[in-house]
N, C-alpha and C positions, 0 to 999 in steps of 0.2 A: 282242632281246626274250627270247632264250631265257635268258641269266641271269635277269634280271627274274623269269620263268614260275617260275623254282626257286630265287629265295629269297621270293617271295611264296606258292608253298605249301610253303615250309618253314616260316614265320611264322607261316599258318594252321594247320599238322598240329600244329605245338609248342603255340600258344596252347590248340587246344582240349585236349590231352594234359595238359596245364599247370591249366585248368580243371576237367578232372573229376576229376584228383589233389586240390587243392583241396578241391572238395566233400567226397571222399572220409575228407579229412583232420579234418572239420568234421562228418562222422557222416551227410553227407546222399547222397542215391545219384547215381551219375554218370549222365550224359546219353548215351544213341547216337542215332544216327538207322541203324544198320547194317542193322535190319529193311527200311527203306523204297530201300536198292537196287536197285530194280528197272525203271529205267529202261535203255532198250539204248543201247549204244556206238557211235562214228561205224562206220561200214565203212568209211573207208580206210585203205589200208594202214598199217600203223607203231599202227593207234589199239589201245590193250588191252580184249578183248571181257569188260567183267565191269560189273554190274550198278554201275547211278551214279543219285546225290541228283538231278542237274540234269542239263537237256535244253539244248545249246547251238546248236541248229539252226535253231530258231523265235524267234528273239529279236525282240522288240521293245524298239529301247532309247532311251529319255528323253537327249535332249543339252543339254538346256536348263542343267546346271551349268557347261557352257562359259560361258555368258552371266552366270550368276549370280556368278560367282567374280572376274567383271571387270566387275561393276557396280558404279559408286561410289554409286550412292542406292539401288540394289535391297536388299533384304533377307528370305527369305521368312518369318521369325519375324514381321516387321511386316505381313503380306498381301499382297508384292508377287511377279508371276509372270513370268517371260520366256520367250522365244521362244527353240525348238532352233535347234541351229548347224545339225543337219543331220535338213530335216524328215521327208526322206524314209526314214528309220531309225523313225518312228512310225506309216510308212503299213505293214499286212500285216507279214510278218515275214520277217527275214532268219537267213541261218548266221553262225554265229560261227566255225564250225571245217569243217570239209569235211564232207559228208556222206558220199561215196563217191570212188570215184577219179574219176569221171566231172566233181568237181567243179576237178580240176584241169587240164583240159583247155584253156580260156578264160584267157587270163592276168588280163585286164581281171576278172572276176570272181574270180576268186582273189584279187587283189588288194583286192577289193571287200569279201572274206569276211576277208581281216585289218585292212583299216580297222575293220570292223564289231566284230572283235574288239579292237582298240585303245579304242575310246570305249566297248564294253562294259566291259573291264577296269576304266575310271574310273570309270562310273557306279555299279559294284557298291560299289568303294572308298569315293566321296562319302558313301555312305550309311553306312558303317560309320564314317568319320569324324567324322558328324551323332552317330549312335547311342548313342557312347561317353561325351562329354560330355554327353548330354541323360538317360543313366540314372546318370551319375554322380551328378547333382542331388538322388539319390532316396533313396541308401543312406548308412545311418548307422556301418556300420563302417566306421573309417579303414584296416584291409588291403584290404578290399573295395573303396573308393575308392580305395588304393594301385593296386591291378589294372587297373582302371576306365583308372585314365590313364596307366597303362602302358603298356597293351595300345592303349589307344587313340591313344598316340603313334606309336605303327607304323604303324594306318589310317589317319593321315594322309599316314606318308611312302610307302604305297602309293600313296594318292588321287595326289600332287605326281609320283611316277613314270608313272603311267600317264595323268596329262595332259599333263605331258613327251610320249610317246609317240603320244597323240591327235593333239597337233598336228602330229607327220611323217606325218600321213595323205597320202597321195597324191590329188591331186584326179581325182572320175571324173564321167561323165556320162551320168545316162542307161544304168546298166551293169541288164541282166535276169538275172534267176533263170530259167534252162531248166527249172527245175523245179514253183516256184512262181507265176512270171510277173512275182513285185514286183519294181518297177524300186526302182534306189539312186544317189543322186547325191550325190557327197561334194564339197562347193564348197572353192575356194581358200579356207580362212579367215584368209589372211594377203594377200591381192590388195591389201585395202585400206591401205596403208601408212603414211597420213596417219592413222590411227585404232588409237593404244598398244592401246586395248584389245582388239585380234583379231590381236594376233601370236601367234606360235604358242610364244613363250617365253614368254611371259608368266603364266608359271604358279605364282606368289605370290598371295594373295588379296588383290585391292583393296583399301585403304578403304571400309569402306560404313557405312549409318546400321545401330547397334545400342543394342540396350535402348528405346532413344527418342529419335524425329527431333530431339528437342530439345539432344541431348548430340553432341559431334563426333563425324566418323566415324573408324572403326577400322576394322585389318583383321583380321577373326575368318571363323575355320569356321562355313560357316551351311548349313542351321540348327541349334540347336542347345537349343529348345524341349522341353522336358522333358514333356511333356504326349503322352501316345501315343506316344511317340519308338520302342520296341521293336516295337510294331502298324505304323508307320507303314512303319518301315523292311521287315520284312516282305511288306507289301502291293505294297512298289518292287520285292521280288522277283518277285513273282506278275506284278505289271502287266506286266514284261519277258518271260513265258513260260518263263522260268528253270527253272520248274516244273511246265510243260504236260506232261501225260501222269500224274502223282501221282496215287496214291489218297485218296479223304477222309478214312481214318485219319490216312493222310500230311498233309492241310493240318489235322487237326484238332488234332492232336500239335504241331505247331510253330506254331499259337493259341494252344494253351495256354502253349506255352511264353510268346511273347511278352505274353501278357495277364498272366501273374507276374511279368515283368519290368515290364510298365506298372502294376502295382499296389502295387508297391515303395514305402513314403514313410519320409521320413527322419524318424527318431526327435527326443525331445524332450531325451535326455541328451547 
C-alpha cells in the first residue's frame, strides 16, 4: 500500500498544481484552501504535526460501491440503491489512521483501522471517478473537456486500485474502539464462492442497465449523471466526517466552489 499512498498523492498534488497554472494562464485566479489548515494531526508517532483540510479519525464510510460496481441490473442514475458490503462502517464512526500510539497496541484493531482505511481510500476515489464525467457534460471548451477526461482517467485508475486493495481486507469480528465504543465487523466478502459477484477480484465494473432499461446492458462508471454532480460529490465528503471539525467559512468556500461547478452549461457554438 505504501507505493499506492505515494503515487496517488502524487497524481493529486500535480493535478491541482496543474489546475490553477491553468486558470492562471486563462487570466482567472488560482484556487487554495491553505487558509482553512487548521485541523490537528494524528499523535502518533511518525505522523507530521502541521495544520490539515481533513479529519481521518471520525470517519464514517458508505461501502455500498462494493455492491453497486457488481450489479448487473443496479444502476444509481436510474434510482436504484444497494446495501454496504460492511454495515457496520456506517454505524458511529471509525479511524482511518491511528490516533495516538495507544492505538497500536491491539492488533485486531489496528488491523481494523487499515481495513477502514482501505474501503476509505475507494469510496473517496468512486466519487471523483463519478464527478469527472458528469461535469464533463457541462463545459464547452474542448481543452477544458480535454482536462475533464484526462484527469478523470486517473480517478478511475485510483477507484480500480483501491478496490483492488478493499478486497484484501482481513475479516474481523466484532473488533471495539477503546476509545469510542463503535464496534467494526469486516465480513468475509469472498466466503461465498458460488456467487462471481463478491469475490474480491472482481473489480471491473459489471454489465449493468445504462441510459435506459430498455437498451442492453453495459459496463460503465456509475453514476455519472450530470445534474449536481460537483454538490453531490462534495456532500459524499461531508457525510464521511472527512471534514468534522471545519469552520463555516470553510464548508461555505467549497459550496461555492461546487455550486460553480454545478452551474456550468454547455454552450450553443
Amino acid at each position: 500500500m505504501a507505493q499506492y499512498i505515494h503515487d496517488n498523492t502524487e497524481d493529486e498534488i500535480t493535478d491541482e498544481t496543474f489546475i490553477n497554472a491553468f486558470l492562471v494562464s486563462k487570466g482567472a485566479d488560482p484556487v487554495g484552501l491553505d487558509q482553512f489548515r487548521t485541523l490537528s494531526s494524528s499523535k502518533a508517532t511518525g505522523a507530521n504535526q502541521i495544520g490539515r483540510l481533513t479529519a481521518l479519525t471520525q470517519l464514517t464510510v458508505d461501502t455500498t460501491w462494493w455492491m453497486r460496481y457488481r450489479s448487473r441490473t443496479g444502476n444509481p442514475d436510474l434510482g436504484d440503491t444497494f446495501a454496504p458490503a460492511v454495515p457496520s462502517l456506517i454505524v458511529g464512526t471509525h479511524p482511518g489512521i491511528p490516533r495516538t500510539d495507544d492505538d497500536l497496541n491491539d492488533p485486531n484493531f489496528l488491523q481494523a483501522i487499515a481495513n477502514t482505511a482501505g474501503f476509505h481510500f475507494a469510496n473517496i476515489e468512486v466519487g471523483g471517478a463519478s464527478m469527472y464525467p458528469g461535469l464533463a457534460q457541462r463545459v464547452s471548451s474542448v481543452e477544458v473537456l480535454r482536462i475533464l477526461l484526462s484527469i478523470g482517467g486517473t480517478e478511475i485508475a485510483h477507484f480500480q486500485t483501491w478496490h483492488d486493495k478493499a478486497g484484501n481486507a482481513v475479516p474481523l469480528m466484532d473488533v471495539k474502539d477503546p476509545v469510542t465504543g463503535f464496534s467494526v465487523t469486516f465480513p468475509d466478502l469472498t466466503k461465498d464462492s458460488v456467487r462471481e459477484d463478491l469475490k474480491s477480484n472482481l473489480i471491473m465494473p459489471e454489465p449493468t442497465a445504462f441510459l435506459s432499461r430498455k437498451l442492453p446492458v453495459c459496463s460503465i462508471i456509475r453514476p455519472t449523471a450530470t445534474k449536481h454532480a460537483a454538490a453531490v460529490a462534495l456532500q459524499g465528503f461531508i457525510n464521511m466526517n472527512v471534514f468534522v471539525g471545519q469552520s463555516q467559512a470553510f464548508f461555505g468556500f467549497v459550496t461555492k466552489l461546487a455550486q460553480e461547478a454545478d452551474d456550468a452549461r454547455r454552450g450553443t457554438s
